[in-house]
PyMOL Python script that loads the backbone (N, CA, C, O; Angstrom):
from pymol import cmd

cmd.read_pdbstr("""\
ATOM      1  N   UNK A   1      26.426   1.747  22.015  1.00  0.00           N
ATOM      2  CA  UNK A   1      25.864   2.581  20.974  1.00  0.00           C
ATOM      3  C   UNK A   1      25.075   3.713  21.650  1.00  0.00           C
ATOM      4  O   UNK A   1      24.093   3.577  22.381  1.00  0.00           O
ATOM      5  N   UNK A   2      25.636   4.779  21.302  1.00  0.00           N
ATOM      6  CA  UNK A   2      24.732   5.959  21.863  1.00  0.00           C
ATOM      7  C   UNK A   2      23.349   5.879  21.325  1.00  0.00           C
ATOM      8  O   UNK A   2      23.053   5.047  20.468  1.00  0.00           O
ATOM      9  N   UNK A   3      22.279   6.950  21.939  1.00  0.00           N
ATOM     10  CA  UNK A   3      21.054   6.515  22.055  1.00  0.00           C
ATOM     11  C   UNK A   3      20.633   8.059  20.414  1.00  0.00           C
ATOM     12  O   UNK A   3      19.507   8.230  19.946  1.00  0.00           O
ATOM     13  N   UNK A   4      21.433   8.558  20.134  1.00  0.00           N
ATOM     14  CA  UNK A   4      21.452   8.972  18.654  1.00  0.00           C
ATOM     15  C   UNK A   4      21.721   8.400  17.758  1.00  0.00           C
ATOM     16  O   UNK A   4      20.910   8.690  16.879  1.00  0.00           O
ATOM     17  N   UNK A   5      22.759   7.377  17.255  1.00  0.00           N
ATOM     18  CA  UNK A   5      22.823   5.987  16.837  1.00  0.00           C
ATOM     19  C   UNK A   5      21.623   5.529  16.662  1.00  0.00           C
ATOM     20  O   UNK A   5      21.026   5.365  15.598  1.00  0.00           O
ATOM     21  N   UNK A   6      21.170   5.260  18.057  1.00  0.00           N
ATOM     22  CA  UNK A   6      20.200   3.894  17.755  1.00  0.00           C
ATOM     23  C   UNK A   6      18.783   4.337  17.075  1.00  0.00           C
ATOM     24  O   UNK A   6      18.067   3.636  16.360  1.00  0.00           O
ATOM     25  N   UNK A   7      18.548   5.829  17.530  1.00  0.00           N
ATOM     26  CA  UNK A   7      17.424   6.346  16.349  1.00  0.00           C
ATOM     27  C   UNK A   7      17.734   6.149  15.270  1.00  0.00           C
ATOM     28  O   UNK A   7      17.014   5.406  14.604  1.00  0.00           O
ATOM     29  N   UNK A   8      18.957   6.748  14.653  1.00  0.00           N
ATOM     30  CA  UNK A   8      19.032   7.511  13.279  1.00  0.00           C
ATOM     31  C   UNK A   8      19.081   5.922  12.687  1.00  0.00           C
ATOM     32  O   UNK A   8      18.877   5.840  11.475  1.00  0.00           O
ATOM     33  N   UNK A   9      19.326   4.660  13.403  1.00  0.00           N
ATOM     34  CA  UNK A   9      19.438   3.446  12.444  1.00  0.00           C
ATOM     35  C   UNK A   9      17.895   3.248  12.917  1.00  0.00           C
ATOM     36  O   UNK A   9      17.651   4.155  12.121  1.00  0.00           O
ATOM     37  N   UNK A  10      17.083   3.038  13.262  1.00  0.00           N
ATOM     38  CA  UNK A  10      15.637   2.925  13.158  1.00  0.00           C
ATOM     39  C   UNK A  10      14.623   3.336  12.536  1.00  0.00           C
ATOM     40  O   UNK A  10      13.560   2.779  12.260  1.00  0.00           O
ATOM     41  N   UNK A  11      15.233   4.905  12.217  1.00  0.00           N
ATOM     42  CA  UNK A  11      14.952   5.903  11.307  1.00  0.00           C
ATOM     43  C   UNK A  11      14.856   5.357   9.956  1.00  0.00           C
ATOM     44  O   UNK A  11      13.888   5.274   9.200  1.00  0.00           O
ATOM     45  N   UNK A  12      16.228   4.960   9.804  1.00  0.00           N
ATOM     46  CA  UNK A  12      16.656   4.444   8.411  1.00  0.00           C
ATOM     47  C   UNK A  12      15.876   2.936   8.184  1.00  0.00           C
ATOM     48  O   UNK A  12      15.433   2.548   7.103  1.00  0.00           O
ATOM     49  N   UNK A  13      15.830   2.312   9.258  1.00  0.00           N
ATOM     50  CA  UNK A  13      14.620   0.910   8.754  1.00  0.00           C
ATOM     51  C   UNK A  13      13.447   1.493   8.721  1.00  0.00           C
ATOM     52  O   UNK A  13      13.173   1.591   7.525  1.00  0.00           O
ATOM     53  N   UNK A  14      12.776   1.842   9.216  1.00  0.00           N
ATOM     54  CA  UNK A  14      11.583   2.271   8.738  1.00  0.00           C
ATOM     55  C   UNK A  14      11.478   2.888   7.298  1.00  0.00           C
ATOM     56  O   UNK A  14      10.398   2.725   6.732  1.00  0.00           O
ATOM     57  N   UNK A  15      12.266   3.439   6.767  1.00  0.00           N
ATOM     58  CA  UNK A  15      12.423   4.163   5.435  1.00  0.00           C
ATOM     59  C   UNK A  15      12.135   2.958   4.838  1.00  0.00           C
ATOM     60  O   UNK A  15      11.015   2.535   4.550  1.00  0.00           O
ATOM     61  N   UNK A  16      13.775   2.141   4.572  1.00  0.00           N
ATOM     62  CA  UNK A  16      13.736   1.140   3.853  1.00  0.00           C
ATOM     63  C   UNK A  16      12.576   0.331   4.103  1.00  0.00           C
ATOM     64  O   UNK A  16      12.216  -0.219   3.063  1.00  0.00           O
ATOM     65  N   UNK A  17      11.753   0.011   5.238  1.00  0.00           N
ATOM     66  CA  UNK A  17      10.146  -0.692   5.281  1.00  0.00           C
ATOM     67  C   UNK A  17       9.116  -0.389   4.336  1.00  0.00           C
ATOM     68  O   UNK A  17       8.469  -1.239   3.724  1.00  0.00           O
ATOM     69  N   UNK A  18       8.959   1.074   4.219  1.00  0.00           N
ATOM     70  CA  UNK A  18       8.575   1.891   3.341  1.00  0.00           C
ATOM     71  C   UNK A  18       8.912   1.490   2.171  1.00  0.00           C
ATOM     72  O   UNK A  18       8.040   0.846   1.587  1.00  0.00           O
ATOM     73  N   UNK A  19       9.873   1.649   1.635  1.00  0.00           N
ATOM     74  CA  UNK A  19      10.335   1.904   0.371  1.00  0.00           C
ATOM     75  C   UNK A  19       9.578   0.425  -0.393  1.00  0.00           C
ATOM     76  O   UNK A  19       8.788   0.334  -1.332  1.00  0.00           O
ATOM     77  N   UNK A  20      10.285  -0.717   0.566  1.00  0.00           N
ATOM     78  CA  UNK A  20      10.156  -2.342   0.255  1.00  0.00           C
ATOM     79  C   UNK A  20       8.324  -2.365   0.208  1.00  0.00           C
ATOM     80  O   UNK A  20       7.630  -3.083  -0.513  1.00  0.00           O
ATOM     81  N   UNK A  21       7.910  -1.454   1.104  1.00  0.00           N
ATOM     82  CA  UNK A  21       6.179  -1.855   0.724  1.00  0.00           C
ATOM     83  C   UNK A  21       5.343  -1.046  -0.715  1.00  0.00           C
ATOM     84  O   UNK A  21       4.405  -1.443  -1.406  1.00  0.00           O
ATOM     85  N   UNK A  22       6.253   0.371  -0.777  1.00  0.00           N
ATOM     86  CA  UNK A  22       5.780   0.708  -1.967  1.00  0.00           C
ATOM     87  C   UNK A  22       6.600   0.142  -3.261  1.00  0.00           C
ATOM     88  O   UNK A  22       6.127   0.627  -4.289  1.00  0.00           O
ATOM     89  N   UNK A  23       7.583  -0.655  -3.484  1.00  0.00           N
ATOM     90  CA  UNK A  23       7.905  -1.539  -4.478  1.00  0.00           C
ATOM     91  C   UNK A  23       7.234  -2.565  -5.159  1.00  0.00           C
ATOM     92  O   UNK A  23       6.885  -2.811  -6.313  1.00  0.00           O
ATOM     93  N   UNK A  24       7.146  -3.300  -3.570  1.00  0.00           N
ATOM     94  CA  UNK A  24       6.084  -4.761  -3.786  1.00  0.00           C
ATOM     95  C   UNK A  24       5.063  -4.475  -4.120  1.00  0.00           C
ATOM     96  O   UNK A  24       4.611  -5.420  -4.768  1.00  0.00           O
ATOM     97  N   UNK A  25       4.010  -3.262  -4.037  1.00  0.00           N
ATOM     98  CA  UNK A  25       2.595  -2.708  -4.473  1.00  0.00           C
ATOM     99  C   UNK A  25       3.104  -2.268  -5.935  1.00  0.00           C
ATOM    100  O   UNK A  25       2.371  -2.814  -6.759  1.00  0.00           O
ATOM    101  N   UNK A  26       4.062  -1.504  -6.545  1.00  0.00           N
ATOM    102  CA  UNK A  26       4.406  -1.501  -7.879  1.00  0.00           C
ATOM    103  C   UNK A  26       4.863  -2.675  -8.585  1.00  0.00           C
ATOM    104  O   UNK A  26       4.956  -2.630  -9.812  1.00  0.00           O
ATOM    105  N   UNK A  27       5.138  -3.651  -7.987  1.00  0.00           N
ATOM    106  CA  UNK A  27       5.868  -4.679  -8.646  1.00  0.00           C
ATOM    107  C   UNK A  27       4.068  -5.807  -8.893  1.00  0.00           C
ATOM    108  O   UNK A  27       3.641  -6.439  -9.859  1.00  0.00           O
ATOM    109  N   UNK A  28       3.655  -5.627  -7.854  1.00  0.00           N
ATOM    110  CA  UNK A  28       2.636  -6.831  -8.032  1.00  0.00           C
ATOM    111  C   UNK A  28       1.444  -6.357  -9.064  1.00  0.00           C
ATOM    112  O   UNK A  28       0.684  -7.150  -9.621  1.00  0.00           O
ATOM    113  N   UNK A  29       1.407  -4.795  -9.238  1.00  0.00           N
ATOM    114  CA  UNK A  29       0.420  -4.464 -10.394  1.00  0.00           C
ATOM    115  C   UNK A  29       0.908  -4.806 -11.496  1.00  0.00           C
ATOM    116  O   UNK A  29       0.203  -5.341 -12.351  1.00  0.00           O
ATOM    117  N   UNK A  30       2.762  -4.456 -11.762  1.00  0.00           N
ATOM    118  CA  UNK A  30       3.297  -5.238 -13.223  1.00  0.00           C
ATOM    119  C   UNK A  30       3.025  -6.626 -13.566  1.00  0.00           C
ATOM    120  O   UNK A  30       2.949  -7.079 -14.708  1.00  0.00           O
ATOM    121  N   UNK A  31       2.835  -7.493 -12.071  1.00  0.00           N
ATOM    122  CA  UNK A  31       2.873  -8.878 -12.397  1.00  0.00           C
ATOM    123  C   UNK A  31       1.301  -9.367 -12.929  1.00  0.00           C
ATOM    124  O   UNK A  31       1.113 -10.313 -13.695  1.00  0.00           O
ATOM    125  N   UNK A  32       0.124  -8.419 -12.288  1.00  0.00           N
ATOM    126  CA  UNK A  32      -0.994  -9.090 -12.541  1.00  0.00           C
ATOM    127  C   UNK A  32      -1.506  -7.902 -13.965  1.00  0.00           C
ATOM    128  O   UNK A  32      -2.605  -8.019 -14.509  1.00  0.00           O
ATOM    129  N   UNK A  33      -0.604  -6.949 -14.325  1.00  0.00           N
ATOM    130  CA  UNK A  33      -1.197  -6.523 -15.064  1.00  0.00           C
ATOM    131  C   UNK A  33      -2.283  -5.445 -15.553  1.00  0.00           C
ATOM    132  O   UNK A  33      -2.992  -5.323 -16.552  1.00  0.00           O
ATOM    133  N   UNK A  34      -2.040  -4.605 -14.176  1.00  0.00           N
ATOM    134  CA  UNK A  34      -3.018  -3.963 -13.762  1.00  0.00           C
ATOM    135  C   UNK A  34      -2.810  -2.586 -13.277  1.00  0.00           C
ATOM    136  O   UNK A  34      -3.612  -1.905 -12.638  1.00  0.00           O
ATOM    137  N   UNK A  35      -1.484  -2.233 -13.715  1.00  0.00           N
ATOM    138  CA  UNK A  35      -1.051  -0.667 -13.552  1.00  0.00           C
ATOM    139  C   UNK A  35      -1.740   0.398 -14.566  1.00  0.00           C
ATOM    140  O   UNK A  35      -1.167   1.361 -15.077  1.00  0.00           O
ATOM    141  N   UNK A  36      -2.713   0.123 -14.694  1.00  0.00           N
ATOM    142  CA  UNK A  36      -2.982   0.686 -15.857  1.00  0.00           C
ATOM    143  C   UNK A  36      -4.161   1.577 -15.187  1.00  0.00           C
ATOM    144  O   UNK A  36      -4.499   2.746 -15.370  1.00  0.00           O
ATOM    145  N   UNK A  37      -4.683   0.484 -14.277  1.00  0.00           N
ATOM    146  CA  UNK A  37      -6.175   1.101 -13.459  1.00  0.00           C
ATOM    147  C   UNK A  37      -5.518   1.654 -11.537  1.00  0.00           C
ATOM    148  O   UNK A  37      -6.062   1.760 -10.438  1.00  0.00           O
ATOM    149  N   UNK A  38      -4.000   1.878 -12.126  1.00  0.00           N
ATOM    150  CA  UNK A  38      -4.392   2.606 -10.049  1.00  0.00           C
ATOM    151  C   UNK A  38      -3.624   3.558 -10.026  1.00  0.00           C
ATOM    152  O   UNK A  38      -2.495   3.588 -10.515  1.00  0.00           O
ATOM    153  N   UNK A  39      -4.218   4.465  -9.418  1.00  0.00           N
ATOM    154  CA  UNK A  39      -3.166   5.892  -9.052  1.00  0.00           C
ATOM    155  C   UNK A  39      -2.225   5.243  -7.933  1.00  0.00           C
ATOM    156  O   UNK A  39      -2.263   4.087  -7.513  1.00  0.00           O
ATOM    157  N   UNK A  40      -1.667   5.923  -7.689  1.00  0.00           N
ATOM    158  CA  UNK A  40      -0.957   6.106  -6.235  1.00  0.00           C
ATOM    159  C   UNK A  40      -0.885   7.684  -6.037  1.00  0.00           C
ATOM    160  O   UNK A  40      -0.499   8.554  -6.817  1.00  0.00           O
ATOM    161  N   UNK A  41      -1.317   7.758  -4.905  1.00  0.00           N
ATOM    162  CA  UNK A  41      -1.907   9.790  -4.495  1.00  0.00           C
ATOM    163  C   UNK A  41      -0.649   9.566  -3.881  1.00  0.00           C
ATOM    164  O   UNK A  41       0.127  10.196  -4.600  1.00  0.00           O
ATOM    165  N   UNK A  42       0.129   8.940  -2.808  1.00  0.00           N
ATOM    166  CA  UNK A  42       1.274   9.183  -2.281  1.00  0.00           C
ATOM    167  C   UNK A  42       1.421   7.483  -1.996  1.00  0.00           C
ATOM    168  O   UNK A  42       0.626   6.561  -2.178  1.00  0.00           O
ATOM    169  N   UNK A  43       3.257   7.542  -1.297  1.00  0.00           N
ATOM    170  CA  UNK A  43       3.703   6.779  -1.095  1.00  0.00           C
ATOM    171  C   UNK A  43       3.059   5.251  -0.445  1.00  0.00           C
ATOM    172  O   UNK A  43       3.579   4.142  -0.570  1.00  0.00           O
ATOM    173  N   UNK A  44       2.130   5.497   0.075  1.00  0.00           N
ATOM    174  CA  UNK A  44       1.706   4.392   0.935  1.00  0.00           C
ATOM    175  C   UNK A  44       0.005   4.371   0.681  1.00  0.00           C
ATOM    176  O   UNK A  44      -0.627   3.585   1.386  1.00  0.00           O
ATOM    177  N   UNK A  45      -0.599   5.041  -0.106  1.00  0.00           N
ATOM    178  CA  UNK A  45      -1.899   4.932  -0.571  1.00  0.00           C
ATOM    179  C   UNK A  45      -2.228   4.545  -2.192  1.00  0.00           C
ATOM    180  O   UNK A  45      -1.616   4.584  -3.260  1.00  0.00           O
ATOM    181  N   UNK A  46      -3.076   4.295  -1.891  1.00  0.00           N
ATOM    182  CA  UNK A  46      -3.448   3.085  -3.676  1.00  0.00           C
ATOM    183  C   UNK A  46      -4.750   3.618  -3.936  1.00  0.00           C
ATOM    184  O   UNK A  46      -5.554   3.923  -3.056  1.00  0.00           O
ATOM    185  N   UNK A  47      -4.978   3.747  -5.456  1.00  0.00           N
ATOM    186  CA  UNK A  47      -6.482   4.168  -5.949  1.00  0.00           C
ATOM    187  C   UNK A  47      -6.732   3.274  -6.839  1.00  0.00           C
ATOM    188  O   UNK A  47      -5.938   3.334  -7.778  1.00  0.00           O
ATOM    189  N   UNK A  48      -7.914   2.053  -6.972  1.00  0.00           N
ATOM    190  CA  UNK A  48      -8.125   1.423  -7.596  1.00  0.00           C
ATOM    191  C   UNK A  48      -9.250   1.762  -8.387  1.00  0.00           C
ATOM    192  O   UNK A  48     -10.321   2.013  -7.835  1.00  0.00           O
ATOM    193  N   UNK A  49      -9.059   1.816 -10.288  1.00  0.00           N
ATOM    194  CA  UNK A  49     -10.095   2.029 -10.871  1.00  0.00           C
ATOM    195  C   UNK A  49     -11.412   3.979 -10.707  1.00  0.00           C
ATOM    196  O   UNK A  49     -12.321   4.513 -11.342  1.00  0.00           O
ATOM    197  N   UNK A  50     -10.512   4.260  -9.335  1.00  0.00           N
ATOM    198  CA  UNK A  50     -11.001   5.767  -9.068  1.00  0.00           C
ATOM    199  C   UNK A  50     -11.896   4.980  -7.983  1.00  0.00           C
ATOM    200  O   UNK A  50     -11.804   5.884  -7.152  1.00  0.00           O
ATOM    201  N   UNK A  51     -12.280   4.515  -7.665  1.00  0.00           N
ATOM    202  CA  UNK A  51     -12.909   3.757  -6.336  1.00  0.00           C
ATOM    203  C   UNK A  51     -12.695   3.017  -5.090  1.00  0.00           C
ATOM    204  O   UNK A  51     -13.506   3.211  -4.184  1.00  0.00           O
ATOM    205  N   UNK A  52     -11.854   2.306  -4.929  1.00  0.00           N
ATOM    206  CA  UNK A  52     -11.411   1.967  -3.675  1.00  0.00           C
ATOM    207  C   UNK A  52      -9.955   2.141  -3.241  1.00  0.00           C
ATOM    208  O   UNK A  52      -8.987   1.909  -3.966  1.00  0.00           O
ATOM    209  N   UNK A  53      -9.906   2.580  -1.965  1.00  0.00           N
ATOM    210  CA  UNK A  53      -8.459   3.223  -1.417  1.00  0.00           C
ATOM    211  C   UNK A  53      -7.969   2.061  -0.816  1.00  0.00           C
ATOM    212  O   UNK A  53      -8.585   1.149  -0.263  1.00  0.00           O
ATOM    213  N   UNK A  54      -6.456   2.265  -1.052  1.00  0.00           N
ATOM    214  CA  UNK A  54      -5.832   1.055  -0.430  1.00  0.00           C
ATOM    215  C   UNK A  54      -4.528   1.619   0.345  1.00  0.00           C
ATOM    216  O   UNK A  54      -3.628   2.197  -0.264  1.00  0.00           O
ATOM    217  N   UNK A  55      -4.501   1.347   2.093  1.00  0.00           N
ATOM    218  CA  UNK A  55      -3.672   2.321   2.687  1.00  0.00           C
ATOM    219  C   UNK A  55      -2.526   0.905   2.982  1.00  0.00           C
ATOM    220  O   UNK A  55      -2.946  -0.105   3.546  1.00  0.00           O
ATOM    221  N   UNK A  56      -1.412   0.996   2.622  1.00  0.00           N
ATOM    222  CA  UNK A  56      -0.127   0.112   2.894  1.00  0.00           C
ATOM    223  C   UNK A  56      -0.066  -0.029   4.230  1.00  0.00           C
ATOM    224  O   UNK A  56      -0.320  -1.063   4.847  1.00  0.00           O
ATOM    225  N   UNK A  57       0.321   1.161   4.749  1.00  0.00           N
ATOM    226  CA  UNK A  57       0.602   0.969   6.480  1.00  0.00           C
ATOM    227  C   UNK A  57      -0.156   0.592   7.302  1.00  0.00           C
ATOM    228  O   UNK A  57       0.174  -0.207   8.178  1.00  0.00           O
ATOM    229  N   UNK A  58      -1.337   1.094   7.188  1.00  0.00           N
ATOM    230  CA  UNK A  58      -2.617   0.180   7.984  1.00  0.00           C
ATOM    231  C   UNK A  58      -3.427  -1.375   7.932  1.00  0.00           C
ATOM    232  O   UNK A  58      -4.076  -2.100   8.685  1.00  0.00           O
ATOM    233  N   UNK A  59      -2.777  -1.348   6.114  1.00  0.00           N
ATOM    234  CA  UNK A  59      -3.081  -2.412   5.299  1.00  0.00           C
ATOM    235  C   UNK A  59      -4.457  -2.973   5.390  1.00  0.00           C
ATOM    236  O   UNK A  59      -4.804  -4.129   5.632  1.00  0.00           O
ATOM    237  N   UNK A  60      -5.648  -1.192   4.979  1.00  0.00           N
ATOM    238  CA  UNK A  60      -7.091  -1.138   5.632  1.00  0.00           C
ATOM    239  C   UNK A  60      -7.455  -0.744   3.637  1.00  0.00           C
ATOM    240  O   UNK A  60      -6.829  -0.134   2.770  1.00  0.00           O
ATOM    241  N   UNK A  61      -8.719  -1.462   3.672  1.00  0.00           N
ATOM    242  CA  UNK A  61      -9.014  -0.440   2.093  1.00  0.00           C
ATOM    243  C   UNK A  61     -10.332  -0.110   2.143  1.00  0.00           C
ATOM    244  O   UNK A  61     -11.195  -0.806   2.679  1.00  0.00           O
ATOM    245  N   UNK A  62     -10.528   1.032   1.547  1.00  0.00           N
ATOM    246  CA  UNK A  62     -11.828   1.628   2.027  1.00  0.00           C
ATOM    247  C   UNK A  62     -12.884   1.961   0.293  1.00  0.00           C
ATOM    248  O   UNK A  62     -12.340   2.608  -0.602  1.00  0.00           O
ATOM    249  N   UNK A  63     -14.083   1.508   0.141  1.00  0.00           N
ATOM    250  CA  UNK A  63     -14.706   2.236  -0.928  1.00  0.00           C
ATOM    251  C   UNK A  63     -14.836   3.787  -0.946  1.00  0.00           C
ATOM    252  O   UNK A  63     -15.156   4.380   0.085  1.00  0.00           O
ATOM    253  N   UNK A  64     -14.580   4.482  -2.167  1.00  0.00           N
ATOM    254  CA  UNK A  64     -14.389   5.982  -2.065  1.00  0.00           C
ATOM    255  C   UNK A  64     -16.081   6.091  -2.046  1.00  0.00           C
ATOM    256  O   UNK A  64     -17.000   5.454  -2.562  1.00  0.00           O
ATOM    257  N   UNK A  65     -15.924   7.610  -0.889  1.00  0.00           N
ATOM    258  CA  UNK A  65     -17.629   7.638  -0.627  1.00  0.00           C
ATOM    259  C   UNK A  65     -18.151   6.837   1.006  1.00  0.00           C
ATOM    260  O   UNK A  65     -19.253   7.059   1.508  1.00  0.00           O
ATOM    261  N   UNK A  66     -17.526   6.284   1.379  1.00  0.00           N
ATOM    262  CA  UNK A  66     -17.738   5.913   2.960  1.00  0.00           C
ATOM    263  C   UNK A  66     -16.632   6.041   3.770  1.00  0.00           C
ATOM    264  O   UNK A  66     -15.536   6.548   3.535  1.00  0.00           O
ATOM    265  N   UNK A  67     -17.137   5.432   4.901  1.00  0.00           N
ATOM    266  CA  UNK A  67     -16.162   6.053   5.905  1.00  0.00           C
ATOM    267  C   UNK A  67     -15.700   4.612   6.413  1.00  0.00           C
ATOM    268  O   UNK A  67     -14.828   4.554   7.280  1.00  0.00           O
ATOM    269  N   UNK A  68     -16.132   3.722   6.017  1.00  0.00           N
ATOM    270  CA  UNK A  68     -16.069   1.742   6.572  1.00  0.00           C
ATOM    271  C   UNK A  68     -14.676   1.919   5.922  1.00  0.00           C
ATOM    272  O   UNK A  68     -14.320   2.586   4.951  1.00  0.00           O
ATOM    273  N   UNK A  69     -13.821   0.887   6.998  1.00  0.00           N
ATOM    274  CA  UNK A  69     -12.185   0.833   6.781  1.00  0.00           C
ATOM    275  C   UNK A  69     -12.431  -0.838   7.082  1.00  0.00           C
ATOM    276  O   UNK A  69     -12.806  -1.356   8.134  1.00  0.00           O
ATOM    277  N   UNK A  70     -12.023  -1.611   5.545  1.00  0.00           N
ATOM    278  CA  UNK A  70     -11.960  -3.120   5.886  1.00  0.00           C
ATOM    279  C   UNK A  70     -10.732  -3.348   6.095  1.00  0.00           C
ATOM    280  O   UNK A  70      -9.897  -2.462   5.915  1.00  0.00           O
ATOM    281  N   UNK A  71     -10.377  -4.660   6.540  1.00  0.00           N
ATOM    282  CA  UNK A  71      -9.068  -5.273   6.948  1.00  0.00           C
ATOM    283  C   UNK A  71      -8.978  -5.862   5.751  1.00  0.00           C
ATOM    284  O   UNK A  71      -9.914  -6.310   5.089  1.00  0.00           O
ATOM    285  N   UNK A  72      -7.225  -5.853   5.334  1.00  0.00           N
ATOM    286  CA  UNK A  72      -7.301  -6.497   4.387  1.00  0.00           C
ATOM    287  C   UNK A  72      -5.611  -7.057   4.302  1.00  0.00           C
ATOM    288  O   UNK A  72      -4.615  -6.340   4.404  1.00  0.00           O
ATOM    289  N   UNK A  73      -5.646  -8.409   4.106  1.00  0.00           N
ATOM    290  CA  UNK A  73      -3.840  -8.781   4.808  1.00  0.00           C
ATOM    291  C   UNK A  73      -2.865  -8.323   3.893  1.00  0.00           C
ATOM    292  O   UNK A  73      -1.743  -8.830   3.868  1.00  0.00           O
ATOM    293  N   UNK A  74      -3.227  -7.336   3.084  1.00  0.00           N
ATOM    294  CA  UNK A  74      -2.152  -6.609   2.216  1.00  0.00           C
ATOM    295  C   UNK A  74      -2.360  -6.790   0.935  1.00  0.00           C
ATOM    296  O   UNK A  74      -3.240  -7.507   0.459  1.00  0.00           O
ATOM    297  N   UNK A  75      -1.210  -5.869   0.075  1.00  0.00           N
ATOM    298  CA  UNK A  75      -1.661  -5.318  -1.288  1.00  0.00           C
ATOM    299  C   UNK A  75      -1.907  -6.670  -2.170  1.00  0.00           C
ATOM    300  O   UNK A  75      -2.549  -6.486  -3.204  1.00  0.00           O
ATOM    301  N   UNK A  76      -1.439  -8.132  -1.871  1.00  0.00           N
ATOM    302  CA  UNK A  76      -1.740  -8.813  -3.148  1.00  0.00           C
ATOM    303  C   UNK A  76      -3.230  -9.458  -2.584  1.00  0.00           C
ATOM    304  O   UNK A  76      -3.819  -9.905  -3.568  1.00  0.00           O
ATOM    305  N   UNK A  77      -3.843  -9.611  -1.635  1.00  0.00           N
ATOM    306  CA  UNK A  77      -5.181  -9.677  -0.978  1.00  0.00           C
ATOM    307  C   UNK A  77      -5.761  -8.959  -1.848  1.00  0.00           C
ATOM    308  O   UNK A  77      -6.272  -9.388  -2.882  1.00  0.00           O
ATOM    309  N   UNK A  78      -5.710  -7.482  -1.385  1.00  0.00           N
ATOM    310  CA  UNK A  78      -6.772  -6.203  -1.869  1.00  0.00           C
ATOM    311  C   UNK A  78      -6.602  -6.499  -3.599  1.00  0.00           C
ATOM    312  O   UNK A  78      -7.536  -6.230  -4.354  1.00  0.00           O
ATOM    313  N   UNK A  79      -5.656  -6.920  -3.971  1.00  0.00           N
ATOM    314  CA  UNK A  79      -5.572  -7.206  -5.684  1.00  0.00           C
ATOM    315  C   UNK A  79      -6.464  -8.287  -6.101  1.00  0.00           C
ATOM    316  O   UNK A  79      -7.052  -8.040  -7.154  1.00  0.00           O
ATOM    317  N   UNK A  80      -6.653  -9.105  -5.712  1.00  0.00           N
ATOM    318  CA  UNK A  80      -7.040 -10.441  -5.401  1.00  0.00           C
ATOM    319  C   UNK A  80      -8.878  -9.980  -5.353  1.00  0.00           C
ATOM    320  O   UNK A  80      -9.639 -10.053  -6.318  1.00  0.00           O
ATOM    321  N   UNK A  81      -9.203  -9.563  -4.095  1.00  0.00           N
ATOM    322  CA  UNK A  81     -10.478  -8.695  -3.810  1.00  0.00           C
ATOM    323  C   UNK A  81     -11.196  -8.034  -4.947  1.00  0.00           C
ATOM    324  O   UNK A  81     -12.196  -8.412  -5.559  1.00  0.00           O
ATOM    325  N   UNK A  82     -10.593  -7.156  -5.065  1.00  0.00           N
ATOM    326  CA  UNK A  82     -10.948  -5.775  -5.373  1.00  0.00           C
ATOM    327  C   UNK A  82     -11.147  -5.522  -7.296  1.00  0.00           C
ATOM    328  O   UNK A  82     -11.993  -5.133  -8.101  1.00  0.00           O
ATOM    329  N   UNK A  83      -9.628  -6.090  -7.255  1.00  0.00           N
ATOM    330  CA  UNK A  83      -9.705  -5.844  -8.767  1.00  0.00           C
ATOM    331  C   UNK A  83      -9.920  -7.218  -9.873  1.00  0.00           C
ATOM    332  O   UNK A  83      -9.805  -7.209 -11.099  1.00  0.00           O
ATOM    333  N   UNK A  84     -10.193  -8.114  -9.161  1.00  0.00           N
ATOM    334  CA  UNK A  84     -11.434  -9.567 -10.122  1.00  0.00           C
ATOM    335  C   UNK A  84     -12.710  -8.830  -9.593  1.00  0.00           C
ATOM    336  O   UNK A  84     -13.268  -8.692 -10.682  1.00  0.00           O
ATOM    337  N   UNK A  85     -13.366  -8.392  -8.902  1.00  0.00           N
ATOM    338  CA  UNK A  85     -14.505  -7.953  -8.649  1.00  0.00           C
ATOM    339  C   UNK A  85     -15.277  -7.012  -9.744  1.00  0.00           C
ATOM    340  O   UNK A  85     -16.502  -6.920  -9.811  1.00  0.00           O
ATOM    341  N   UNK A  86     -14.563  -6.487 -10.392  1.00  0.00           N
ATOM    342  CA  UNK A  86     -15.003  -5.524 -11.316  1.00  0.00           C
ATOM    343  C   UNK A  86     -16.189  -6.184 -12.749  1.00  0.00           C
ATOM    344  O   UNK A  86     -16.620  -5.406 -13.601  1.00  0.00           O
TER     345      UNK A  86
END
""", "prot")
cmd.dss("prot")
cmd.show_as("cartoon", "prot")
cmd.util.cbc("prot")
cmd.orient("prot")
């Protein structure tokens, strides 16, 4: 396999990685019910309630207004967290 090949198919998983992480973040607000309270500013960032950011790829969420980046083991965690907390 030439070494253009082997990008352009790496290329293409990473997309589809993408795609599969911003699904599962749309799919798990339908399940708990809760699309009602989050933006999404772009593909891989989450706005909960207008207050806390939730970044997919880093899978870090931050209160709007600081600069502290928590760990958080992903979007049904930060759901879990964030939005019973209210």
């Amino acid at each position: 396999m030439p070494d253009s090949e082997f990008w352009d198919a790496m290329k293409a998983d990473r997309k589809k990685s993408k795609d599969r992480k911003r699904n599962a973040m749309h799919n798990i607000a339908k399940k708990m019910r809760i699309e009602h309270r989050l933006i999404f500013p772009n593909e891989g960032t989450c706005l909960l309630d207008g207050r806390v950011y939730y970044y997919a790829q880093k899978r870090t969420a931050r209160v709007k207004g600081t600069k502290e980046y928590i760990d958080i083991g992903g979007f049904q965690n930060f759901v879990n967290v964030y939005a019973r907390s209210r």
